[in-house]
C-alpha positions in Angstrom: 5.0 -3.8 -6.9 2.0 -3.9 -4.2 -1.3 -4.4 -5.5 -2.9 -5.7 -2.0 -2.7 -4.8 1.3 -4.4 -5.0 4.4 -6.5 -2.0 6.7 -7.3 -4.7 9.3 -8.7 -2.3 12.3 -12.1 -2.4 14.0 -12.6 1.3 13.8 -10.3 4.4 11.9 -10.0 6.3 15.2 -7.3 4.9 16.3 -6.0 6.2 13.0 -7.0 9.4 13.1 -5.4 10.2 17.0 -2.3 8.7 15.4 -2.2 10.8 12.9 -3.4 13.9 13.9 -6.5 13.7 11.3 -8.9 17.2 12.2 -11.7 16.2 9.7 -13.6 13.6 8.0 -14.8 10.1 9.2 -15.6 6.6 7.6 -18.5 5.9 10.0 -19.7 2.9 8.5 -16.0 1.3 8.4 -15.0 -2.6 8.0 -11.9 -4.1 8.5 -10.6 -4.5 4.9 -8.2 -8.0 4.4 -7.7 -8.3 0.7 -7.5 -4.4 -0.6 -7.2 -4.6 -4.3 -6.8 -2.4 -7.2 -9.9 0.1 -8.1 -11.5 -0.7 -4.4 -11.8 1.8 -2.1 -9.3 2.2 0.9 -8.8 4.6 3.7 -6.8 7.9 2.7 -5.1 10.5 4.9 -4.6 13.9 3.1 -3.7 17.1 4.2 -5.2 20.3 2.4 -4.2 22.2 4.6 -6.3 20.5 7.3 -5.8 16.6 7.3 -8.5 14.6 6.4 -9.5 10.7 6.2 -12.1 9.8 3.3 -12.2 6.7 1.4 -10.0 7.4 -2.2 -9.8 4.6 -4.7 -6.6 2.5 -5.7 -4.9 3.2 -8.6 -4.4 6.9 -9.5 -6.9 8.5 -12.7 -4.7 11.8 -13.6 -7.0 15.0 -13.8 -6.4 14.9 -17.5 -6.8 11.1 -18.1 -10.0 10.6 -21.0 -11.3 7.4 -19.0 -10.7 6.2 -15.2 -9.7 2.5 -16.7 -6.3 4.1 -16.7 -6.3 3.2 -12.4 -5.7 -0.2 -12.7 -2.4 0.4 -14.6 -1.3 3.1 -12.1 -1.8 1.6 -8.6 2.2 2.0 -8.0 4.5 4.7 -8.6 8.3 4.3 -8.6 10.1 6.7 -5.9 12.8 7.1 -8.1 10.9 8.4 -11.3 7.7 9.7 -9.6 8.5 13.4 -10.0 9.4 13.0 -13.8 6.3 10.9 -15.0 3.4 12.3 -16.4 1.4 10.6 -14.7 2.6 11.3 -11.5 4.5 14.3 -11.4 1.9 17.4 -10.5 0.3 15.3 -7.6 4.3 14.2 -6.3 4.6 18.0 -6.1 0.5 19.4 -4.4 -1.0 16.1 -3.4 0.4 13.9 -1.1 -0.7 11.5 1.2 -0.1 8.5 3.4 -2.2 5.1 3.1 -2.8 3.7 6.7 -2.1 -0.2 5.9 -1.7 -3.4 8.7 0.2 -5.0 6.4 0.4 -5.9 2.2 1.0 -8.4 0.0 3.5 -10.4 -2.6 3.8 -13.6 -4.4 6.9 -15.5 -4.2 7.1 -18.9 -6.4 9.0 -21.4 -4.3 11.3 -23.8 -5.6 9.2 -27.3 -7.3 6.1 -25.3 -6.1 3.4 -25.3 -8.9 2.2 -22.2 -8.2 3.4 -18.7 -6.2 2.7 -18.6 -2.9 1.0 -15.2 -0.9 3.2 -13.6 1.4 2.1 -11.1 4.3 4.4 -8.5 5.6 3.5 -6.6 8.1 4.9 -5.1 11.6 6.6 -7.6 14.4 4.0 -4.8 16.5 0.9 -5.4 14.4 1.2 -1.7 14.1 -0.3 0.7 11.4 2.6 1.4 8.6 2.0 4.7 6.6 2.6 4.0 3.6 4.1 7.2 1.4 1.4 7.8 -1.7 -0.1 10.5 -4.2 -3.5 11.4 -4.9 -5.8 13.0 -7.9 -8.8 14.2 -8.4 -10.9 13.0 -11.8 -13.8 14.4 -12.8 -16.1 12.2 -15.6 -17.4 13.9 -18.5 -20.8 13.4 -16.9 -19.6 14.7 -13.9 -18.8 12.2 -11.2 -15.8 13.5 -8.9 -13.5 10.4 -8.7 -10.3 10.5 -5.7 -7.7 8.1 -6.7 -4.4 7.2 -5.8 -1.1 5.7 -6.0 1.7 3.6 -3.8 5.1 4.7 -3.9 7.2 2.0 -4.2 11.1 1.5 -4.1 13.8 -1.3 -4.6 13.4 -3.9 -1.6 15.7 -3.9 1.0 17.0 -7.2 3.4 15.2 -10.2 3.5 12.5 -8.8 1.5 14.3 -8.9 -1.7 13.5 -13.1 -1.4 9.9 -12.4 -2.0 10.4 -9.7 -4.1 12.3 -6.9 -6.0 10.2 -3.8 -4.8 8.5 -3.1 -1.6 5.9 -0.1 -0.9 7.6 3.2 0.6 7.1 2.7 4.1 7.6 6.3 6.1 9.4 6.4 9.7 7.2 8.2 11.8 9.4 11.6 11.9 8.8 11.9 7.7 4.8 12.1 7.8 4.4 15.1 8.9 7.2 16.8 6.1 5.6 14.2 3.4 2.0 15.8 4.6 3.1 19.5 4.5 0.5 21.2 2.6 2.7 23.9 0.2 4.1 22.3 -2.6 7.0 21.3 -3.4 10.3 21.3 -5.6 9.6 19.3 -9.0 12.3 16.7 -8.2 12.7 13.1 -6.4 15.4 14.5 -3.9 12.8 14.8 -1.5 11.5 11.2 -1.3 12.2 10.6 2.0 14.1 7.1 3.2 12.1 4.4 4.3 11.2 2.6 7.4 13.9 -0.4 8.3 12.6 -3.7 7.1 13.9 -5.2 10.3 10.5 -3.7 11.5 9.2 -6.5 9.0 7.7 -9.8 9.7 6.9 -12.4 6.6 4.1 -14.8 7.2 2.9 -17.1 4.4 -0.8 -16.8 4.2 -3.9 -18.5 2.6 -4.2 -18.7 -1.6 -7.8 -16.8 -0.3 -6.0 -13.7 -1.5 -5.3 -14.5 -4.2 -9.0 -13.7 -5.5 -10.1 -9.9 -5.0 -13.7 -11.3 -4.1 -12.4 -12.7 -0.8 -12.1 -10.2 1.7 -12.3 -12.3 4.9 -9.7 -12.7 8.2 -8.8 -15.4 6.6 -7.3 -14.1 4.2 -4.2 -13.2 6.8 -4.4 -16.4 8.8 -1.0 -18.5 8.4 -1.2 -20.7 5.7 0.1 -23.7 7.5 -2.9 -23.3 9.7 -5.1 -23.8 6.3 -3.0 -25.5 3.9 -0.3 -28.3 5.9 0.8 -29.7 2.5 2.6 -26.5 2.0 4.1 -26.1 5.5 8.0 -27.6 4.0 8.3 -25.7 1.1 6.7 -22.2 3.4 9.3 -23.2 5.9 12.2 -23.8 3.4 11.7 -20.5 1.7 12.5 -18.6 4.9 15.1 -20.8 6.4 17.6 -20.7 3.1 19.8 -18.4 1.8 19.2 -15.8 -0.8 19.1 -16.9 -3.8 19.8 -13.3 -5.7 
């Protein structure tokens, strides 16, 4: 699961270059440290032209009767996306990727009281694109609502410690086939495979995150910087053995 991440860039253009966006900018743009479910986060779509615009998290299908329905779909399993409902028609027409500097998981440490936040991000402190789907609601009174969904798959390397499932991070040479704008066969064989996670760094962070309200740099500073009673146990988790 991911259900917070990190956009953690001074402006989007950097974005766009990278990724070859031809229309649409966030002009009034903010770093964003502690993305959670039903906020809005930067989207890249490609219809046929690739755009940026600012879709919400957690995917309301066109035919969902109320948007509540996003906070229950803010991940969507690679290996089942093309067969679920919910999913399926925007696996096939509406792809996109989800610029993120880095996301979020819990892991609960041995004798710890409570889980501790995790950051993983690039060694780099590069932008991953994260593989995602996208719909369009519209509310019975109107409003146009964009929305949409993380793929996910089973974790890989050292990752599986923190947690069974990771977000689908592309390689660079898969965005542009995962962008194409025509649509596609109605099956999961072309979920394309992930980025290595020995591109990965994990850095316990703050418990700031753990509250949707705080959306601060703090929120990604080392913990042991903020919180030195839990330096053994942070260090502990990372120097020992799996455990699975």
């Amino acid at each position: 699961m991911c259900g917070r991440f990190v956009v953690a860039v001074p402006d989007l253009s950097g974005v766009c270059t990278r990724f070859f966006v031809k229309r649409g900018r966030i002009s009034d743009w903010k770093p964003r440290y502690n993305v959670a479910p039903t906020q809005l986060a930067p989207v890249i779509t490609n219809e046929p032209e690739r755009r940026i615009a600012l879709f919400s998290f957690g995917l309301v299908p066109s035919w969902a009767k109320q948007r509540s329905i996003a906070s229950r779909l803010i991940n969507a399993r690679s290996e089942t996306v093309a067969q679920k409902p919910s999913f399926r028609d925007a696996f096939v027409r509406r792809r996109c990727i989800v610029p993120v500097t880095g996301y979020y998981e819990w892991q609960k440490l041995p004798g710890a009281e409570r889980s501790t936040p995790i950051l993983l991000q690039r060694k780099d402190g590069e932008v991953m694109p994260l593989a995602g789907v996208w719909e369009s609601w519209v509310s019975p009174d109107g409003e146009v609502l964009e929305s949409f969904a993380l793929l996910t798959r089973d974790a890989a390397g050292f990752v599986r410690d923190i947690h069974d499932r990771m977000p689908l991070a592309l390689r660079p040479a898969d965005v542009d086939a995962w962008l194409a704008p025509e649509p596609r066969a109605r099956d999961g064989h072309e979920v394309p495979e992930a980025a290595s996670v020995d591109e990965l760094t994990a850095t316990p962070v703050s418990t700031l995150v753990n509250s949707p309200a705080n959306d601060v740099p703090e929120c990604i500073a080392p913990a042991a910087a903020q919180e030195p009673r839990d330096a053994p146990q942070l260090a502990l988790a990372f120097g020992a053995p799996s455990r699975r």
